[in-house]
C-alpha positions, 0 to 999 in steps of 0.5 A: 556407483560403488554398491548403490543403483541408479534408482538408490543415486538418484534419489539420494541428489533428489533428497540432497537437492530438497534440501538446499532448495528449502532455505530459498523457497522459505527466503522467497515467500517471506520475502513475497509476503513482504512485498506486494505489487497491482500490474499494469493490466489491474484496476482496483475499485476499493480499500486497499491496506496493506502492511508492507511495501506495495508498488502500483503498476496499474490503476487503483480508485479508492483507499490506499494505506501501506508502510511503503508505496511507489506508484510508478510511471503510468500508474493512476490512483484516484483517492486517499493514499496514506503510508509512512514513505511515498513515492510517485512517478504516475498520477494521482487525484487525491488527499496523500497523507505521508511522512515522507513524500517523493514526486518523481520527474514523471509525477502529476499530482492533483490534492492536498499533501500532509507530510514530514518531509516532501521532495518535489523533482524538476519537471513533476507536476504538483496542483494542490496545497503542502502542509507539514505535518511532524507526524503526517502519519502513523505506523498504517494499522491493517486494522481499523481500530476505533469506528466512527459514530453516526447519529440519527436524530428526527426531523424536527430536531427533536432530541427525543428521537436520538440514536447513536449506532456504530457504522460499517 
């Protein structure tokens, strides 16, 4: 206390304790921006792209693409599902496209794998075909880069009435 007030102290450990406190909360959100979870309670209808990991607690129908993804016990996804390291303890119902793909003991999984590398556990469950792939995939791109091309063309297959449009 030697010459300061109480009021002069405790703001000097409040400033202090900002302090210390700055390098966690900048560590905690570039690490939160880094993972990614959907809990057990969520379902998802749609496209889901991210560029990190992503675990999945809870159910997703539709497009999934991140770098790495664990679906876990009790999750279901019902769609594709592409990323460079797979991991599945839940159900899934779809065409997965991984480098590396891991079926847990837990895993049921109805669909096609294109894959690097797959290790299937005992007691998973696999119906579907496996091929190997050198590159089952590239790095996932959050952004879709090249649009499909649809045609349009008249009923009597005319060629006269030819349009060719991008499409969302």
């Amino acid at each position: 206390m030697f010459g300061k007030s109480q009021s002069e102290t405790a703001d000097s450990h409040r400033d202090s304790a900002s302090v210390q406190r700055m390098p966690r909360s900048a560590a905690a959100s570039s690490a939160a921006s880094e993972a990614s979870s959907i809990s057990s309670g969520l379902s998802i209808v749609g496209k889901i792209v991210g560029d990190g990991a992503l675990t999945i607690f809870g159910h997703v129908k539709g497009e999934l693409r991140a770098s790495t993804v664990v679906i876990a016990e009790g999750a279901q996804i019902e769609g594709e599902v592409s990323a460079e390291e797979l991991t599945i303890g839940g159900y899934v119902k779809g065409t997965i496209h991984a480098n590396r793909v891991k079926l847990n003991s837990t895993a049921v999984v109805e669909g096609d794998i294109f894959h690097r590398t797959l290790a299937i556990e005992e007691n998973a469950r696999f119906e579907g075909t496996s091929r190997r792939n050198e590159n089952a995939i590239d790095k996932p791109s959050p952004v879709q880069t090249k649009r499909p091309q649809t045609q349009i063309v008249s009923i009597n297959g005319d060629s006269k009435g030819k349009e060719t449009f991008d499409s969302d």
